[in-house]
N, C-alpha and C positions, 0 to 999 in steps of 0.2 A: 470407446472410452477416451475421454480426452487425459492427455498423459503430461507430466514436465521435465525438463530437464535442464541443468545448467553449468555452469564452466566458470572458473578462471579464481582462487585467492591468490592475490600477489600482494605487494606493498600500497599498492595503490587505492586497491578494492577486490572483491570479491564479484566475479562478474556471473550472470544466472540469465539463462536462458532457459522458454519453457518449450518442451515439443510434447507432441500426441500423440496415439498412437495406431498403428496400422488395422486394418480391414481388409477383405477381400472384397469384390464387388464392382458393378461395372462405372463408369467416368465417362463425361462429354466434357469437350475442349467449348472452353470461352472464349473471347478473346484476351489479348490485348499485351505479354509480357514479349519478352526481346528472345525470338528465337524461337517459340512455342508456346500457343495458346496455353492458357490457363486450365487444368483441368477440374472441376468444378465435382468433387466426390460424392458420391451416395452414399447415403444413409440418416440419422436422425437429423430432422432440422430443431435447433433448438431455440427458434424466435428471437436469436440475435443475431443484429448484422453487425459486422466488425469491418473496421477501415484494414483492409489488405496490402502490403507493400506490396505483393509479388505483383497485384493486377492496379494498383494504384485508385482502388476504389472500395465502396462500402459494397461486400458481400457476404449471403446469410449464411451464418454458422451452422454447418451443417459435421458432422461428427458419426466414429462409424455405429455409436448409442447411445442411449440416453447418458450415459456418462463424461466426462469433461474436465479440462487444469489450466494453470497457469506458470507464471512463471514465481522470484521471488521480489520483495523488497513491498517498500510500500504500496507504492500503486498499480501493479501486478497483482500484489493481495488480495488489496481492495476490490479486481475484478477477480480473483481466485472466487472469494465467498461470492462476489456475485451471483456468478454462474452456478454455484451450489446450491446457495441461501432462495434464491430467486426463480432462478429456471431450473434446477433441478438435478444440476450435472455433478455425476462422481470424480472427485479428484484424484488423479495418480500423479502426484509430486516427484519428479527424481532429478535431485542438484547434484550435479560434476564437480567437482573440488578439483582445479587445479593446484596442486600442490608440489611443481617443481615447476621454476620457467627463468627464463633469463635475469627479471628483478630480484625473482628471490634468491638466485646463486647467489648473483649481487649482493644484495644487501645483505645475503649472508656472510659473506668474504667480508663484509664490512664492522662486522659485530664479531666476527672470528664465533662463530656458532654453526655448527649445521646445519643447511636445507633443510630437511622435515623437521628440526625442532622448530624453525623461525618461519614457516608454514602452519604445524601447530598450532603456533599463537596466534598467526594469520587468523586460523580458522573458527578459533575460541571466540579470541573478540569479536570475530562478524556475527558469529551465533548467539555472543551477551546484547548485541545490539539490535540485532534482527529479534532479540525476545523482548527488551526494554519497547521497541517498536511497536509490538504485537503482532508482528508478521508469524502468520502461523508458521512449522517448521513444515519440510520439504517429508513427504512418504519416506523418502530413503536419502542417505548422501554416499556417492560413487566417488573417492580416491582416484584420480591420477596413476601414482604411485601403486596402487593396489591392484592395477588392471595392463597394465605395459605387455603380457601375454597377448594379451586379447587387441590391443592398439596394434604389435607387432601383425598379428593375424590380418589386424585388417587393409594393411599396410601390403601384406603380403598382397591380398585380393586384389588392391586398385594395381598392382603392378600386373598382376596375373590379366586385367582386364585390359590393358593396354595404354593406363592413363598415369603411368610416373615408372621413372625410372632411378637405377640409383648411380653411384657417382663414383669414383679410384678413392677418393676423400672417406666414401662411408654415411653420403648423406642420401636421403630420397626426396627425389622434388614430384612432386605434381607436376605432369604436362599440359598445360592447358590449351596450348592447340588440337589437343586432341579431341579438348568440347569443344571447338569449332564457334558458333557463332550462341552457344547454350550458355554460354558463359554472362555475367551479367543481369541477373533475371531481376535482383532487388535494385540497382542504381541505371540501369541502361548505358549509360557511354562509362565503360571501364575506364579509372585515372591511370596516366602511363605511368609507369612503374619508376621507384625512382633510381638512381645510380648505383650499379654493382659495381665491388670493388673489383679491381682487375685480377684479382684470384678467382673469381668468384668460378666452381664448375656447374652452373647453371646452363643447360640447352639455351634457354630463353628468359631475357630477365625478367618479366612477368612468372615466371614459376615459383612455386613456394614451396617451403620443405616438410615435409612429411615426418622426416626423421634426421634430426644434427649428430653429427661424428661429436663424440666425445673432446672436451678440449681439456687442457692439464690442470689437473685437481677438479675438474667439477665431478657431481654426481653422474653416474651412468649406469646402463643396462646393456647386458651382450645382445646382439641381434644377428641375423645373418648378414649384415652389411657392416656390421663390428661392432664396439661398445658406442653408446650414445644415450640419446634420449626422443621422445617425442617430439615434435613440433605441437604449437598451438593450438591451430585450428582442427587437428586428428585426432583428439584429445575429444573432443566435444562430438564430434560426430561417432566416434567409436563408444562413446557409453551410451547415447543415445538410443547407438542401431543394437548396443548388448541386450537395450533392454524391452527396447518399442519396435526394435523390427526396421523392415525398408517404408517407414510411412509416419507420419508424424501429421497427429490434427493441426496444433499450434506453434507456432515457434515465437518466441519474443524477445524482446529486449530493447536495450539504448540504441535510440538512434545510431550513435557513433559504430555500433555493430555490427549496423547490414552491412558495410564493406570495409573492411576484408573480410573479417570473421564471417558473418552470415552466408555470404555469398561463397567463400569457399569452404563452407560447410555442404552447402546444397551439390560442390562440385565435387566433393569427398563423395559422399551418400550417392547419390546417383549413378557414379565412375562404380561402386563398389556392387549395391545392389543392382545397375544396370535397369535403374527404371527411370521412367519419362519424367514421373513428380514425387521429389519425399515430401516435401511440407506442402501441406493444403494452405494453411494460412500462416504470415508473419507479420505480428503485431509490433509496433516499436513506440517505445518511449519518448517523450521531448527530458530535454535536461533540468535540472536546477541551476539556476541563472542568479549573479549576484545582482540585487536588485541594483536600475541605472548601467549596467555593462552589459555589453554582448559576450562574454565569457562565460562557459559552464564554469558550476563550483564545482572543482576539486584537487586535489592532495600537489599535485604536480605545480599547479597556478599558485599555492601559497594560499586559498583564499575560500577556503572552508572550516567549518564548523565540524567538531567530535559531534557522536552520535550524546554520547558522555554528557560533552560541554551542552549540549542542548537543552537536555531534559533537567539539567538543573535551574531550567529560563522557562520551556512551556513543555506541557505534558504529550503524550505519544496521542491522545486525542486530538490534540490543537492541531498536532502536525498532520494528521488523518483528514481532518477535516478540510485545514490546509489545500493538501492535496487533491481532495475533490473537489476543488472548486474551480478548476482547469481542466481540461481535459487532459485524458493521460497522455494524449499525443504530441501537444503542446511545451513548451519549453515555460516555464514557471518563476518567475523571479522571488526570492528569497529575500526581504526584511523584518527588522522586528515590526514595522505595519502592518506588511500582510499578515503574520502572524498574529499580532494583536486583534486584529478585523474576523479572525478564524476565533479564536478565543476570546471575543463578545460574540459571536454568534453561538456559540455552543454555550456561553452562560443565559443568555437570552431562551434558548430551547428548554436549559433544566430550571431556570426560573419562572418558565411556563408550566412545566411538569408541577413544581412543589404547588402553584396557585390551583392549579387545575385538583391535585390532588384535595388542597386545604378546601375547593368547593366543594367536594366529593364527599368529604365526612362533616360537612358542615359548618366548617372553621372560618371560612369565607364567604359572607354575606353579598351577594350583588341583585341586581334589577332585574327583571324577566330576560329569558337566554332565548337564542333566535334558536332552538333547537332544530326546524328541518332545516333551515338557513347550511348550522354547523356539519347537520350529517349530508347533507347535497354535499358541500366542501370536502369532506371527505372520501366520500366517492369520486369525486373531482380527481386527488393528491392523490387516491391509490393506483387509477387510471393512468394521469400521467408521470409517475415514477416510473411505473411498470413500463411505458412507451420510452422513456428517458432512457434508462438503462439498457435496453433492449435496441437502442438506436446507438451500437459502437460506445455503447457505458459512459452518456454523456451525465454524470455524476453532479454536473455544475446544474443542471437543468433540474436532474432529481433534488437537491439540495433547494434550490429555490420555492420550487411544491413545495417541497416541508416547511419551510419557514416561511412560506404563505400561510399554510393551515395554522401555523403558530400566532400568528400575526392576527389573523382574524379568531384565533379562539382569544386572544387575550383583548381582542376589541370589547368579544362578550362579558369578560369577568371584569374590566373597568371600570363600567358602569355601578359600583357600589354604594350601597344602601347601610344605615345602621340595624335595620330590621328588614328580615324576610318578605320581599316583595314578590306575589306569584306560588307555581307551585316551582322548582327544583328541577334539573335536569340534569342529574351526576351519570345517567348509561351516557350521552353522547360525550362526555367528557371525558369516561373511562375507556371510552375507546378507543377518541384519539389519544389519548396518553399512550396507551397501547400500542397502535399502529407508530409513533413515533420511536418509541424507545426500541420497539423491534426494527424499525428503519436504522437506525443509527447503532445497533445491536449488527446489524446485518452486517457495514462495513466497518466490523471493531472497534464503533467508537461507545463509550460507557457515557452514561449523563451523570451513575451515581456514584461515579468514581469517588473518593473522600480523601486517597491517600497525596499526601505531601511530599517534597522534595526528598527524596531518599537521603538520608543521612543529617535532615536539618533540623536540631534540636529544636531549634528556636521557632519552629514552625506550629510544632508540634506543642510545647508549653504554649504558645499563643493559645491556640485551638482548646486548651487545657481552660487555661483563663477565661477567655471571652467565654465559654459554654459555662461555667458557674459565674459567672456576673450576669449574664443574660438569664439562667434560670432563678439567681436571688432577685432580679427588678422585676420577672414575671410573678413571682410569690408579695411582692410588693404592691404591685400594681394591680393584684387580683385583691388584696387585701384593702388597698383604697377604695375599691370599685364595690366591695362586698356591701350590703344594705343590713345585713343582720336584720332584726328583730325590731328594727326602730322605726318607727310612723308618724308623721307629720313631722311636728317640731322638731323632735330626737333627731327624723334621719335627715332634716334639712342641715341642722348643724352640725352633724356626724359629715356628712359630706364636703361640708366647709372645712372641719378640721383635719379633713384627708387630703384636699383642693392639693396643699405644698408636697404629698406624698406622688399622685398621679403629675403636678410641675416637673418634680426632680426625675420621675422615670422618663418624660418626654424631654426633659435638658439632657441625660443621659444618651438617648437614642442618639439625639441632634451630635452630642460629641463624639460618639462614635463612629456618625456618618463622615462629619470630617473627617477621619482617621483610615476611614477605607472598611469601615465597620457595618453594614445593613442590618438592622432589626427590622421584623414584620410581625405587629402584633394580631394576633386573628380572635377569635370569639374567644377561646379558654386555652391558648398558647402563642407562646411566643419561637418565630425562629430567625436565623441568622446567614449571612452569606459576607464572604470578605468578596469585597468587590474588585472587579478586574482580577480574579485570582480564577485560575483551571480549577478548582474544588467547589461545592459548595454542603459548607458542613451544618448543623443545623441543631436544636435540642428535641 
């Protein structure tokens, strides 16, 4: 079962990492990490190969059954449903809440509020935002604070195992001479460590603590080495192994994690259970990059965006889409272009859907449809999705299929006629509708989304407006159009004296279009989309 797990609210972000979960069963060594082959685990293969830090290459997912997780946040999600939606795997989610650590003492002391209340909130807002996102939520969320028994225990073990020791101070460091040359398995040449104060009672100044001595006023836990708290990285490997044992399918997260954090997770875990490999595979992120800088976005740099301030600009779709148009691996630059470029391609997908649909129930008139033409094409885009995704979730590839398939279905319906040419081919068109919506269904993204800026009146009276102006010119214009009862003469000049009624509906269109307004009139309706807008609303 592939399992998750993750760590860290502070001031800054809420950090999540995802791990898997153990098996019994026999292992052959690969090659290639720093100190000891890779060992390469049995059990289900599930037809995905995933880029590996530990062996610095793409290999196949292999898990201890058919089940399977990830970690959190966007693009982590995004392959969460993957691997459910697609190949088949069950997800066991479990996020780590750090919920005491040095910023947040801090920035407690600084608000004159207590650590868990200003945690708390920490924790609130990440979850209002990770749901405004559509990131599904985590199986469970594991407290910090609610587990220091069990962090102690485990604390206890790596000392008992011979791999940290503790200090006259009250702190426990990790020894890392004692993993020898094991040490390093995600970055290969370890950065030297940087300058200990001259207090410091560190063996070695590469060690790291396990467990801090309490300092005056902050929060703390009794322990057998005196009051204190945690350290960071025991924190994370301690819920992990509470909950998934000495073995973890995946593990992921930001780049910026595999070291320290990652890597002295794996020196936690191993030291504790005393085994050769906990994590089979470790997935990592690239960053969000302000567009034109080599700087990540965030909180610290000054040079981010609220989750908040976002979605009052483009919707949780746009950013999704966004997103898949990179590889997760990759580092990403953020402007309102790239976004803009992400939300016309998703208004382009559901302005396929509505035509596709209007040919379906007959509302849209066009010229003979290359029908096997469109179903080859489709088999084409199912084919290679499925190969896209399955090759390290390369999402920018699958994305391009689809709006291949779109491109050439909408080649077919351009071709328009005022009168029925041919017979009709609405099953191949119901189907790719089908396959698409369920694609884009797959990685959370909605085509028929309709809802507006949360809290914007004025969006919302728009939408009020334009939908009864459009349906009084369609009663209009159908009334021009009408022949009634009259024959020859009658309806020649019946029609003349409607000519300035069907003018004024087509002056109308034309002023709306200036305005960002689209009307499409079809055989016996009319519908509507505001253009360049994340919605498309309609009568």
């Amino acid at each position: 079962m592939l399992r998750a797990c993750g760590a860290g609210v502070g001031p800054q972000l809420l950090r999540a990492a995802l791990g898997l979960g153990a098996w019994p069963g026999p292992e052959r060594a690969a090659s290639g990490t720093r100190g000891q082959g890779w060992l390469q685990p049995a059990g289900h293969d599930t037809g995905v190969k995933v880029y590996n830090s530990l062996t610095r290459r793409k290999d196949p997912l292999i898990v201890g059954s058919a089940d399977a997780a990830s970690c959190s946040y966007v693009r982590f999600d995004i392959i969460r449903r993957i691997l459910t939606r697609v190949f088949g795997c069950n997800i066991i989610m479990v996020m780590g809440i750090t919920d005491v650590d040095d910023k947040i003492i801090k920035r407690a002391g600084e608000m004159n509020v207590s650590p868990a209340s200003l945690a708390n909130l920490y924790e609130e807002n990440f979850k209002q935002d990770m749901a405004a996102l559509k990131v599904l939520p985590p199986t469970v969320y594991l407290r910090v604070t609610e587990n220091i028994p069990h962090i102690i225990s485990f604390i206890e073990g790596i000392i008992a195992n011979g791999h940290a020791y503790s200090t006259a101070q009250g702190n426990v460091y990790f020894d890392l001479r004692s993993r020898g040359d094991r040490y390093g398995k995600l970055v290969g040449a370890v950065p030297s460590p940087s300058a200990e104060p001259v207090d410091s009672d560190k063996r070695h100044p590469s060690d790291f603590a396990l467990w801090k001595a309490a300092k005056p006023r902050e929060v703390f836990w009794a322990s057998p080495w005196g009051n204190g708290r945690p350290g960071w990285h025991i924190e994370c490997s301690t819920i992990s192994s509470l909950v998934f044992g000495s073995r973890l399918d995946i593990h992921s997260g930001g780049m910026d994690l595999a070291f320290p954090h990652h890597e002295n997770e794996i020196a936690q875990c191993e030291a504790f259970h005393q085994c050769r490999q906990w994590g089979n595979y470790f997935l990592h992120s690239g960053h969000l990059h302000v567009k034109g800088k080599e700087e990540k976005m965030s909180k610290s740099l000054k040079n981010y965006i609220t989750v908040k301030d976002f979605l009052k600009t483009f919707s949780p779709d746009v950013f999704r889409l966004f997103c898949m148009r990179s590889s997760y691996r990759s580092a990403v630059d953020y402007s309102d272009g790239t976004m803009l470029e992400a939300k016309h391609l998703l208004l382009a997908a559901a302005a396929f859907i509505e035509d596709a649909r209007a040919y379906m129930k007959g509302q849209l008139v066009c010229g003979p449809v290359g029908e096997g033409l469109l179903w080859e094409r489709l088999r084409h885009t199912r084919e290679a999705v499925k190969a896209a995704l399955a090759d390290d979730f390369d999402t920018p590839a699958a994305v391009d299929a689809v709006m291949d398939l779109i491109h050439r279905g909408n080649g077919q319906l351009q071709a328009r006629t005022k009168e029925p040419s041919g017979p009709r081919s609405p099953a191949v068109f119901g189907s790719i509708v089908s396959y698409i919506e369920h694609f884009f269904e797959t990685v959370g993204i909605s085509l028929t989304d309709r809802q507006f800026v949360p809290g914007d009146d004025s969006q919302a009276t728009l939408h009020s407006v334009v939908e009864e102006l459009v349906r009084f010119r369609l009663k209009v214009r159908q009334f021009a159009l009408a022949s009634g009862k009259a024959t020859g003469e009658a309806q020649r000049q019946q029609r003349l004296d409607r000519q300035p009624l069907l003018e004024a509906c087509d002056a109308l269109r034309q002023d709306l279009t200036a305005h960002g307004i689209s009307i499409k009139d079809r055989s016996s309706t009319s519908t509507w989309e505001l253009l360049g807008q994340d919605h498309r609303p309609g009568s």
